[in-house]
N, C-alpha and C positions, 0 to 999 in steps of 0.2 A: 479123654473127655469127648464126649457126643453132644453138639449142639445142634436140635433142630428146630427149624424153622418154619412156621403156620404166616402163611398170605393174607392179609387181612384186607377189606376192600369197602371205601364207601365214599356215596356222592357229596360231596361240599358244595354249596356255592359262593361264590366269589365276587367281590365288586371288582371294577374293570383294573383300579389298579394292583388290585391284590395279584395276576396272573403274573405280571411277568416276578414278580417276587416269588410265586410260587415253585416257578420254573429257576429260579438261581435259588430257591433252597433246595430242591431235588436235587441240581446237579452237584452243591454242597455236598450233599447227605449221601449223594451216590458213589463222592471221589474216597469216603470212609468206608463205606459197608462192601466195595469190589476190597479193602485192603482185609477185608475181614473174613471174607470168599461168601460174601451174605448176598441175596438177594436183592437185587438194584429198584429202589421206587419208584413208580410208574404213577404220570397223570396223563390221562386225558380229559381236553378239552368239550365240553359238549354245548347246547343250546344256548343260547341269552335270551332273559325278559327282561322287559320294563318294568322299574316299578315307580309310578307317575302320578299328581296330582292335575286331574284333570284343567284344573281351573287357572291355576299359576304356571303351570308348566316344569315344575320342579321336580326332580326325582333322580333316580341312577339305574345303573344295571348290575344284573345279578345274572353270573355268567355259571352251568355246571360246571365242576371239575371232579373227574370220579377216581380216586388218587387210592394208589397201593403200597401197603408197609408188610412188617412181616412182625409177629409176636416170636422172639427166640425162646427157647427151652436148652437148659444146658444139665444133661446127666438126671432130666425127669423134672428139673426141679425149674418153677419158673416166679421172674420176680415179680412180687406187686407192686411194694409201693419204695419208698425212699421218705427215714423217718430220721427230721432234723429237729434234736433238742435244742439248740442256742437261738430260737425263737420263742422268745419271753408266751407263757400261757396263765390262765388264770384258774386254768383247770389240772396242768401241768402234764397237760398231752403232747405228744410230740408235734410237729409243721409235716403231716403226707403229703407226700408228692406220688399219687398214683400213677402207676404205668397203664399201658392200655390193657393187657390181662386183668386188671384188677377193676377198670372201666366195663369191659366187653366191647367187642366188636358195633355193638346196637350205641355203646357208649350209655346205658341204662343195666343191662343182664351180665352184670360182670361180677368178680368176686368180692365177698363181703370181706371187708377186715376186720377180724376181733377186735374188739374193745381194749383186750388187756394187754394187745401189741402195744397200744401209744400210749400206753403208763409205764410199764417195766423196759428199763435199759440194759436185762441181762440178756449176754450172747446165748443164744442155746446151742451153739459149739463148743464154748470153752467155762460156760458156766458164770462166768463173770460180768459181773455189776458192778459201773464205776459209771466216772462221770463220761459219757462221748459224745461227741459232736451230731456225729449221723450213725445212724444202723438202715440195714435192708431187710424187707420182712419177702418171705419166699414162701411158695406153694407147691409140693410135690403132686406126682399125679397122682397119685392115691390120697390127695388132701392135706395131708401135712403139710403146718406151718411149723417154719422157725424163722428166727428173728437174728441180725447177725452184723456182728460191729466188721469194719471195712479188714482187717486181717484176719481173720477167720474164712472167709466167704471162699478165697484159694484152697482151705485145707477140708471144708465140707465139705464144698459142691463141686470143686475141682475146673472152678473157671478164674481166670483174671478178674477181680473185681471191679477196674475201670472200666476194662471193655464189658462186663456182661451189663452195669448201668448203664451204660452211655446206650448200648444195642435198646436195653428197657425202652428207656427216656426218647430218644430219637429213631430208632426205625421203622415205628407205626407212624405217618402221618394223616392218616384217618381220622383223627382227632381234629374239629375244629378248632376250636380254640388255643390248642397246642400250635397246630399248624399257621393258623393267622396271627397268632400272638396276641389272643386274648381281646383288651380293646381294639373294637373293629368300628370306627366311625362311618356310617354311612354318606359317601361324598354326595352332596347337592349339586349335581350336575343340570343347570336350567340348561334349558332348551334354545339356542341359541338366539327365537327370537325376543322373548324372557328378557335374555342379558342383553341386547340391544337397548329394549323398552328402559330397560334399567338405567342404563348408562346415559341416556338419551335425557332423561328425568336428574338424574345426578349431574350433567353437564351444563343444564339450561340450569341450576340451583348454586352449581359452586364452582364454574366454570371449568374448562378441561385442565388437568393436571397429569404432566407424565409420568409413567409407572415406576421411575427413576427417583422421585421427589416424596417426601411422606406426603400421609393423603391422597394417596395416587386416584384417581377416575377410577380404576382397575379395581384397587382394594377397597374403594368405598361403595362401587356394585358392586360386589362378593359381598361385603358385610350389610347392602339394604335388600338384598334377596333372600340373604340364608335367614333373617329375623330375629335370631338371636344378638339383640342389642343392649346395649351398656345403658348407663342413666345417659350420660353423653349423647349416645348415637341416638337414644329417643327422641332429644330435643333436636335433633337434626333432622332425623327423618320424616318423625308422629307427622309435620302438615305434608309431607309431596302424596302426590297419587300414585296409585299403587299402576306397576309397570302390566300392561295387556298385553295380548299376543299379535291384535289386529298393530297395533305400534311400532311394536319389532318387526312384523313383516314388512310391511312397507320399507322400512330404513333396509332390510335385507333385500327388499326388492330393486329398491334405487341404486345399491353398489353394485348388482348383480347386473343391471342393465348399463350402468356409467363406467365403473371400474371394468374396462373389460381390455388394456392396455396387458403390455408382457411383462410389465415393471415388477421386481420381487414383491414390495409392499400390495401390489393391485392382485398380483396370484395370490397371496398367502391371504390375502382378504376374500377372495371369490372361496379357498378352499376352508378358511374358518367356518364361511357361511355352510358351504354344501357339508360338513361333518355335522351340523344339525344339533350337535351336544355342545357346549362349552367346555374344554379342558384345561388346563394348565400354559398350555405352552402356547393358546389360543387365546384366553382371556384379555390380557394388553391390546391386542390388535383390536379386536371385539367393542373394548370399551373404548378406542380411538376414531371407531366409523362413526358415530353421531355428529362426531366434530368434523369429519370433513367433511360428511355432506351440509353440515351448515355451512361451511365455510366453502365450498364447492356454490351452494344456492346461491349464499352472500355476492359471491364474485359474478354470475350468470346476471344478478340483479343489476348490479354493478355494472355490466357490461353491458346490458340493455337501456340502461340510463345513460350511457355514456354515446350509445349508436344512437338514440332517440335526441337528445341534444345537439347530435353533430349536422351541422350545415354538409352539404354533399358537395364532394367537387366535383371542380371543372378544369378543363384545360386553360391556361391562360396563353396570350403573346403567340403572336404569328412563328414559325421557325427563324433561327440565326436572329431574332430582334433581341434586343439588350433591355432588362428591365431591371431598372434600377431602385435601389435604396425601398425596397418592399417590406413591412414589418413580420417578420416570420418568429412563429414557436417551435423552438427547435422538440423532434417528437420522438427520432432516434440516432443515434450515432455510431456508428459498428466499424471497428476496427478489422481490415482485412491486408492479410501477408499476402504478399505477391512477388515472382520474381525480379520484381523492380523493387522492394520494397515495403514499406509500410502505407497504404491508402485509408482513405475513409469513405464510408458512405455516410452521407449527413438528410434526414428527411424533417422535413418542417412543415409548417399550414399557416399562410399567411393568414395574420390574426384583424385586422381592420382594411379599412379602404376600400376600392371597388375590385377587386380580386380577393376579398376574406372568405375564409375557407377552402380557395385551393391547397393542395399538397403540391410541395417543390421537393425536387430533389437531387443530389449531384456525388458527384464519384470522383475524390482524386487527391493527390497528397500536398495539395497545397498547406501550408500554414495555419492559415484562417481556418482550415477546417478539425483543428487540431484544440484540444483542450474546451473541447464545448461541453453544457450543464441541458442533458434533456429538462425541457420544462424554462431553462431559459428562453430570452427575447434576442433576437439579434436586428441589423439592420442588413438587409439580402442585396445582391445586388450581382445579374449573372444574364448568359445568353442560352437563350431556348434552344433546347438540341434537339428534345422529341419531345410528343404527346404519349403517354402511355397508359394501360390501362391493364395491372399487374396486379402480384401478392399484395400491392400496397395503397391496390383501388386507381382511383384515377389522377394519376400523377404527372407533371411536368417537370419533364428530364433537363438539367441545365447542368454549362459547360463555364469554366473562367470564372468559376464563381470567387467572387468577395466579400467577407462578412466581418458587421461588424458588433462587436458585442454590446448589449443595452444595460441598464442598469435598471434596478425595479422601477423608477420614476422616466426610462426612455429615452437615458442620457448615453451617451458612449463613453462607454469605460476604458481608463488609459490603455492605450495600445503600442507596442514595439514596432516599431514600422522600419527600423535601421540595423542593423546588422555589422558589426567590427569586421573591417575587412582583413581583420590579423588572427584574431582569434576568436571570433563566431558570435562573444559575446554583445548583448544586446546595449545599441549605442546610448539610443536616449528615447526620450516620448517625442508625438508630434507635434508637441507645441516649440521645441528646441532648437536650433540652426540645423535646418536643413542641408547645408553643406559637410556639416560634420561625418566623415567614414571611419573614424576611429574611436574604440571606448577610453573613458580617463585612464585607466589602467596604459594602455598600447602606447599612449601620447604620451605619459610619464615618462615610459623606458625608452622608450625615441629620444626624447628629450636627455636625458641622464646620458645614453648613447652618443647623443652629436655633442653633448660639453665635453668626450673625452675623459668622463672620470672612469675609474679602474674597478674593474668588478663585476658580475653578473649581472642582470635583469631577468626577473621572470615575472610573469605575468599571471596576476591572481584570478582565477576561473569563475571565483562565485562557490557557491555551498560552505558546508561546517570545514 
């Protein structure tokens, strides 16, 4: 048996995601046709255009690909089509599936099929008409057709009738349609500042939603750009305005100038922008920048109202003088490890009196400085160590500080001021006997202990 092989060759174009598909069906198609010693198909990549609405910014690319198959011939004779009876007709023709010989290379100047192929279901090898599933209809070079149920097709033409279909059907990929699979949805790829403007309009309307949550910000620009809308999404969208370009730049302008940080979120935001398309794997982020440049604005606003209210400091209290019982807002408190320990840094602004609005601040692991509420009141009371004038503006450094905590009305809230000298626990309030050093717990088992009775004491710590 002689099978040879005709190179077939023509340009397709492609949209961007159709390539790499295209390139895992070659290599598909290619791990078959080396088992078959056939000719391996060949794409190359060529130019891209745009294809763009001026005015919306909407469109995609259409990439050449100029891709190679081959037309087999086996013993002269070559197949056209694949004729499947068990698809109901009202004319009772058979379902063609043409090969690309019977298309032509132009996919227009190919060969014609008889007519009276896709009525009659006799083999013209063995003469018989019955009822079969599929027949092949074949072309000699000298033009002869016959027509040929699936065991026959070995003993006329003298090829495997799996392999010589399957070579038909799949080793020309020349064929658009074949090759893309038919529906080929043209993707709306807006123009990245398009999809800003969008998102920006969908954010201020139905405020931000993560891509994680139905209704995501993400999926509701995709579905107000692409236009194709439901009765639903009409009445949601018909009143916003329609998204500009002058819109989207700017919001691209402002991440490109603010976001310029190493952080992943602030890269993959700088590099959505500079791709210039909107794709898939870009979209979420895309539709997350409007919201944090508002929220980025909101806070700057915020910050500026906050510096413009604020009274400026000053230094207070001569050095080593002691000032006492000062109303302070506690503003931060930062826990730091050290090799002694656990310390605090405590900063506050005293809030009334003839010192409101300096900033105090102190460093050290005393007690008092322990368990405080930024944004609480305390009552301050401590000795000037420095003047300074730091990360934290213009502050006075104090040393032995003692605080006491207020309550929203100014009052001081109960405080432990005693300590169990047995076991740590806290003795009582300072309204109580001062003379007292032991908690009821400790004085109990002392007690139990010096009457002599028999048996343990242990001493209960506190907690569940």
């Amino acid at each position: 048996m002689t099978t040879n092989f005709e190179i077939t060759e023509k340009t397709l174009e492609a949209f961007d995601y159709e390539i790499d598909l295209a390139k895992k069906k070659l290599a598909k198609l290619n791990k078959r046709l080396a088992k078959l010693d056939a000719p391996l198909a060949t794409m190359t990549v060529g130019e891209t255009r745009r294809v763009e609405d001026s005015e919306t910014g909407l469109g995609y690319n259409l990439t050449a690909l100029t891709v190679s198959g081959v037309i087999a011939k086996h013993n002269g004779w070559t197949p056209l089509a694949s004729l499947d009876w068990t698809v109901p007709s009202p004319t009772g023709e058979a379902w063609a599936t043409r090969f690309p010989a019977a298309r032509g290379k132009d996919g227009e100047n190919g060969v014609e099929i008889p007519a009276r192929f896709l009525t009659d279901k006799t083999c013209t090898a063995c003469g018989t008409k019955r009822a079969r599933n599929v027949t092949s209809l074949w072309v000699s070079d000298e033009g002869e057709f016959v027509t040929l149920g699936s065991n026959c097709v070995l003993d006329f033409i003298g090829v495997d009738p799996t392999t010589a279909l399957w070579l038909a059907g799949n080793a020309d990929p020349s064929d658009e349609d074949e090759f893309f699979g038919g529906d080929r949805p043209a993707p709306v790829e807006p123009t990245v500042e398009i999809f800003l403007a969008a998102a920006d309009i969908i954010t201020e309307e139905f405020g931000f939603i993560p891509t994680s949550e139905a209704g995501a910000t993400r999926d509701l620009t995709e579905t107000f750009i692409g236009g194709r809308w439901t009765r639903t999404e009409t009445e949601m969208f018909s009143d916003l305005d329609m998204p500009t370009m002058a819109d989207g730049a700017e919001i691209a302008a402002w991440v490109m100038a603010n976001m310029t940080s190493g952080s992943d979120f602030e890269v993959s935001a700088r590099k959505a922008i500079e791709a210039g398309l909107v794709h898939a794997r870009t979209a979420g982020i895309l539709a997350f920048l409007p919201t944090a440049k508002r929220r980025a604005e909101a806070k700057a606003v915020e910050a500026e109202a906050v510096k413009a209210a604020e009274v400026p400091s000053f230094h207070i209290g001569e050095i080593k003088a002691r000032l006492r019982n000062l109303p302070v807002t506690i503003t931060a408190e930062i826990t730091v490890e050290t090799h002694f320990g656990t310390s605090k840094r405590v900063n506050g602004v005293v809030a009334s009196g003839e010192f409101a609005g300096a900033k105090v601040s102190t460093f050290g692991s005393g007690k008092d400085l322990f368990g405080l509420t930024v944004g609480g009141n305390v009552e301050w009371t401590g000795t000037v160590k420095a003047h300074k004038d730091d990360n934290f503006g213009v502050v006075t450094e104090m040393a032995r500080v003692a605080l006491i905590e207020l309550d929203e009305n100014g009052n001081p809230l109960p405080e432990f001021v005693r300590w169990c000298n047995d076991c740590s626990n806290a003795v009582d309030t300072a309204s109580l006997d001062p003379a007292k050093t032991f908690c009821d717990a400790c004085l109990t088992a002392a007690a139990l202990r010096s009457a002599g009775l028999p048996g343990e004491y242990s001493v209960w710590r506190g907690g569940g």
